[in-house]
DOZA-945479 format. One line per 3 residues: number of its first residue (from 0); their letters; for each residue x, y, z of C-alpha. Coordinates in steps of 0.1 Angstrom, whole numbers, plus 5000, padded with zeros to 4 digits. Example, Ala and Ser with C-alpha at 12.3 -4.5 7.8 and 13.67 -1.06 7.14 Angstrom:
BEGIN
0) AS) 5123,4955,5078 | 5137,4989,5071
//
This chain:
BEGIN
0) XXX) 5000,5000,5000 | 5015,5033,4990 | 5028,5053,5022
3) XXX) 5028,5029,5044 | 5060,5006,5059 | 5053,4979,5084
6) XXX) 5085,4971,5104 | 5093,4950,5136 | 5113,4966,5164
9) XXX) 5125,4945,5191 | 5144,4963,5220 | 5159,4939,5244
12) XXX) 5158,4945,5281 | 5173,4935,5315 | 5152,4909,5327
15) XXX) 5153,4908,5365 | 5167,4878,5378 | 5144,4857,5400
18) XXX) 5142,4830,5425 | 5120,4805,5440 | 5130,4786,5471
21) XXX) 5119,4754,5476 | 5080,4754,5487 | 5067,4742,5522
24) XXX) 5043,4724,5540 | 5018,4696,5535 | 5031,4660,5548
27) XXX) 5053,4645,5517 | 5057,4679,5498 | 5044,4659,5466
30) XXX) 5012,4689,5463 | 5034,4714,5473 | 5069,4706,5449
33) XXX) 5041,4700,5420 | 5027,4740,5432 | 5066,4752,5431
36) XXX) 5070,4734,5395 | 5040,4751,5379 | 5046,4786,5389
39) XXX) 5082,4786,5380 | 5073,4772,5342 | 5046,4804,5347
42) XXX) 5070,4830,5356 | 5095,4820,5330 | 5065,4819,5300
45) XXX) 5057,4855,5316 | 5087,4866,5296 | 5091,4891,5324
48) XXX) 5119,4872,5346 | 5151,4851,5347 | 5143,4821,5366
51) XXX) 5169,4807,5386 | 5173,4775,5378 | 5202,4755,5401
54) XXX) 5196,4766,5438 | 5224,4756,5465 | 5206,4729,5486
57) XXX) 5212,4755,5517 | 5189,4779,5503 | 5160,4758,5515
60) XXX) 5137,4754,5542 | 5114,4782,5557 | 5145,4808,5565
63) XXX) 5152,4833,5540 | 5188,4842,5540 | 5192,4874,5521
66) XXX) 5227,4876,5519 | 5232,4847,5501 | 5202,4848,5478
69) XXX) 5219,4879,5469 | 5253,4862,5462 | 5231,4840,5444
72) XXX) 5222,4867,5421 | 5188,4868,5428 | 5166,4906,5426
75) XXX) 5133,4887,5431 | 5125,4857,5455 | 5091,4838,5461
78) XXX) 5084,4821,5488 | 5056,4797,5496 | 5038,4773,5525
81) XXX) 5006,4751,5517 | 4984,4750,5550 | 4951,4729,5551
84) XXX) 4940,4692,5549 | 4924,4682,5515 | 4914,4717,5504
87) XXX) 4946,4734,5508 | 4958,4769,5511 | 4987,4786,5494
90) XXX) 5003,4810,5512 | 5028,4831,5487 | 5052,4860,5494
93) XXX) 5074,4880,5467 | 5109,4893,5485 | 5126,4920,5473
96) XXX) 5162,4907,5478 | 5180,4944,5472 | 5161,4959,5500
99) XXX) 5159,4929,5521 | 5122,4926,5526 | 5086,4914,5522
102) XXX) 5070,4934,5494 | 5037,4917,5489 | 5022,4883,5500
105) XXX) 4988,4863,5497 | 4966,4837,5508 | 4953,4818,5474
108) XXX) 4928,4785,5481 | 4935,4756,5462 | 4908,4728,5449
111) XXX) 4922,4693,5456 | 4951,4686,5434 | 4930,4661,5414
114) XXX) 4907,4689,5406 | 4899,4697,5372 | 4908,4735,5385
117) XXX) 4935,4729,5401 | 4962,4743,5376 | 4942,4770,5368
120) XXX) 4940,4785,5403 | 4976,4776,5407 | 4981,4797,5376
123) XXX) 4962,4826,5391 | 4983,4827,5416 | 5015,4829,5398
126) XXX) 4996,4860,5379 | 4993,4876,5412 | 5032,4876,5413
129) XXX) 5037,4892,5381 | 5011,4920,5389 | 5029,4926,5429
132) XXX) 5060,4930,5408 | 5051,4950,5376 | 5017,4961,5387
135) XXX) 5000,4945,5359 | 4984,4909,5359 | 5001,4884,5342
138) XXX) 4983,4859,5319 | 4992,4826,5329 | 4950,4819,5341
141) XXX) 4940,4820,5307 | 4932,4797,5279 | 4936,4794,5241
144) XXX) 4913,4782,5212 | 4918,4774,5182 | 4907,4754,5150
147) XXX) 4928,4719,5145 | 4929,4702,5112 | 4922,4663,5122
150) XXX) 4936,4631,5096 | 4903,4624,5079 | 4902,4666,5072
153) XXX) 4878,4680,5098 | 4882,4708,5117 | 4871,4712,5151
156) XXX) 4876,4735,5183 | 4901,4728,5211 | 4912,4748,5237
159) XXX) 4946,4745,5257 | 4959,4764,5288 | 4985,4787,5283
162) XXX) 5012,4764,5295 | 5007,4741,5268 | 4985,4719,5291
165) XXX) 4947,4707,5296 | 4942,4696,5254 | 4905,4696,5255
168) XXX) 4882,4695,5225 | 4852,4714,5220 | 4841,4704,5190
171) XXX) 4829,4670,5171 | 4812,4675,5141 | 4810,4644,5115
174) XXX) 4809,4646,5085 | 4777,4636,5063 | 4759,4638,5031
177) XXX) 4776,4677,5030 | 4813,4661,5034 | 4841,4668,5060
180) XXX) 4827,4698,5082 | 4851,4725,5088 | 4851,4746,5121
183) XXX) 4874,4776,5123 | 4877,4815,5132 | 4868,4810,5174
186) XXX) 4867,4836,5199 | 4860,4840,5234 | 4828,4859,5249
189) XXX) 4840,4887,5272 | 4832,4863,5307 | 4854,4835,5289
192) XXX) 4819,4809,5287 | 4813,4808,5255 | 4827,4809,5216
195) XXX) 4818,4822,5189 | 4829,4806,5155 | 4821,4797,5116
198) XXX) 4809,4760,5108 | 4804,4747,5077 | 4788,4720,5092
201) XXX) 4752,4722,5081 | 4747,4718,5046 | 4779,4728,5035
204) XXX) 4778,4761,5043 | 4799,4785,5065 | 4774,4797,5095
207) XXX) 4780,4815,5127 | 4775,4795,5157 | 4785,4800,5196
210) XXX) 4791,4775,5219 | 4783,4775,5259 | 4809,4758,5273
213) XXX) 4793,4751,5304 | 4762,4730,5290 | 4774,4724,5256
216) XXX) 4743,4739,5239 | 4753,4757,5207 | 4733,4784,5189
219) XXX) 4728,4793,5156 | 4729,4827,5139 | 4697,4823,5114
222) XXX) 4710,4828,5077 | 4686,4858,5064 | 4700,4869,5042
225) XXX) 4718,4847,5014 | 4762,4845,5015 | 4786,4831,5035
228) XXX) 4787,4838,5070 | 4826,4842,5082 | 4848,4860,5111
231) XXX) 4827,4861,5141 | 4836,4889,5166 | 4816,4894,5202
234) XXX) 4810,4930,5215 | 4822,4936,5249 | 4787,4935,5262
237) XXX) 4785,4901,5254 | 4754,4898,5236 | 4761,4915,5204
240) XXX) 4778,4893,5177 | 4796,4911,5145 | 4803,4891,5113
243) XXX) 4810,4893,5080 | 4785,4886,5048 | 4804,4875,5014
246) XXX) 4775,4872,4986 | 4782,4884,4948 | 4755,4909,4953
249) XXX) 4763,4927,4990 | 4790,4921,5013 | 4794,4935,5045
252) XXX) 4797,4936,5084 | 4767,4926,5104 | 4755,4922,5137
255) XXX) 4734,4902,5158 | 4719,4901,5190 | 4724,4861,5200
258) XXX) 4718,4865,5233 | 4685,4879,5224 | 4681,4854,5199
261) XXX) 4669,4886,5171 | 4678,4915,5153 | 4699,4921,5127
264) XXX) 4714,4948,5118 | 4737,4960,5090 | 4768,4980,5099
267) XXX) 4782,4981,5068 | 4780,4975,5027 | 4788,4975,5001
270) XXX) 4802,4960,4965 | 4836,4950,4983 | 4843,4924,5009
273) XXX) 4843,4938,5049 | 4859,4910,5072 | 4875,4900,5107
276) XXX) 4856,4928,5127 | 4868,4934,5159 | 4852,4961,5186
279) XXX) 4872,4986,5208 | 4869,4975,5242 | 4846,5003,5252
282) XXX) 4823,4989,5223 | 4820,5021,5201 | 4843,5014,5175
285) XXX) 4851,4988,5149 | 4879,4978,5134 | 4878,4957,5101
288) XXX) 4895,4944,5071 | 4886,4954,5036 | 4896,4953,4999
291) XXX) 4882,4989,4988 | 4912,5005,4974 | 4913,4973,4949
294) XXX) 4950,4967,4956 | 4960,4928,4960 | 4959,4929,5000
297) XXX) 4932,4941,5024 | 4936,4972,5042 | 4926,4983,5076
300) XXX) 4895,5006,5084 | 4879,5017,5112 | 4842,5034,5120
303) XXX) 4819,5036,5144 | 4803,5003,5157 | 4765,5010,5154
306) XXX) 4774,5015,5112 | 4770,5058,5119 | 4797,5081,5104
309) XXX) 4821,5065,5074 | 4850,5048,5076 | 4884,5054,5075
//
């Protein structure tokens, strides 16, 4: 596109170096070592520390020795103590090793370590680290979806926790007398319960449905209007769901209230393809993708979400 450059600048940084000594409590120390394990691999996929590694077998117990975490070369050291009987509590605490002291600490209730939970409210606790240190949460508690492309050439939904663990699928549409269904393009609802996503698993053609996680009901988006159906987007309120039309004869962005379960609305049309809407997160703008200059490659345009005012 003429006068514009795209470029990638990467600036490295001093990443501050820091330590976790050996967690406590709990007869056996299995719950507590496996607690220790997953918020180190946390910290060190936060991208924000240097996680000490090799720790002198001194620099354990319920002491902390200052002086020689320092020698150690530690900045930051975490500290941690499960209390309780089957429905254990985690009791963390972030030393700043420089100044010698206690800058923040925690009580965090754990679900049995058998718990479906379980690494997920370990993982919020290792997000309550990063935000006493950098005073911004980190994002270990969180969860990815995505479409997978399966041997006999379906597509369904999984999701997978940030560490790479908990592969669960969502989806498990068969194919029939339409051929191999295809589910891609999810995204999360603003609480994190459902997903939003095209299917091309009913007749053939790409439709927008979402998906409660909890019960496993799924809605449809009712095709009104003939075209594809593609790039599902949620407004922050939850309830609104933007998409994209492709038909020979209008294409555009379009919204619907699912929660509602009516209303549509167009936001925008015209002879050129709109797609991939995605809303500001105070909901009164939209950002989309669209081939109106005619050039080989989409360009970006934003407008106001309710379809008022042009784009630009």
């Amino acid at each position: 596109f003429p006068g514009v450059s795209l470029g990638l600048s990467y600036e490295t940084r001093v990443l501050p170096a820091l330590a976790i000594q050996a967690f406590t409590g709990l007869p056996g120390g299995d719950v507590a070592s496996q607690i220790e394990n997953i918020i180190a691999r946390d910290l060190r996929y936060s991208d924000r520390f240097t996680v000490i590694d090799a720790l002198p077998v001194s620099l354990t117990g319920d002491e902390v020795d200052y002086e020689l975490w320092d020698e150690v070369g530690a900045t930051w050291l975490v500290t941690g103590r499960l209390e309780g009987g089957a429905s254990p509590v985690l009791l963390l605490e972030v030393h700043d090793v420089i100044y010698r002291e206690v800058t923040d600490r925690g009580r965090f209730p754990l679900p049995d370590a058998a718990a479906a939970n379980f690494r997920m409210a370990v993982h919020a606790a290792s997000d309550a680290i990063v935000e006493w240190v950098f005073e911004e949460p980190g994002v270990a508690a969180s969860r990815i979806v995505f479409s997978q492309r399966m041997e006999d050439g379906s597509q369904d939904l999984w999701t997978i926790d940030s560490d790479g663990e908990n592969f669960r699928r969502l989806t498990s549409h068969r194919g029939g007398e339409f051929g191999v269904p295809i589910s891609m393009s999810p995204e999360w609802s603003p609480d994190g319960s459902r997903v939003v996503y095209t299917s091309y698993k009913d007749e053939g053609l790409p439709r927008i449905y979402e998906l409660d996680l909890g019960s496993g009901q799924e809605k449809a988006v009712p095709a009104t209007a003939p075209g594809d159906y593609l790039s599902p987007s949620y407004h922050p309120n939850g309830e609104l769901v933007y998409f994209a039309i492709s038909h020979g004869t209008g294409r555009g962005i379009s919204r619907y209230n699912i929660a509602q379960g009516c209303c549509f609305e167009s936001v925008t049309q015209g002879r050129v393809e709109d797609i991939s809407p995605s809303i500001s997160p105070d909901g009164g703008m939209m950002v989309f993708n669209s081939f109106r200059l005619g050039e080989g490659a989409p360009q970006i345009y934003v407008q106001p979400s309710d379809g008022s005012g042009g784009a630009e």
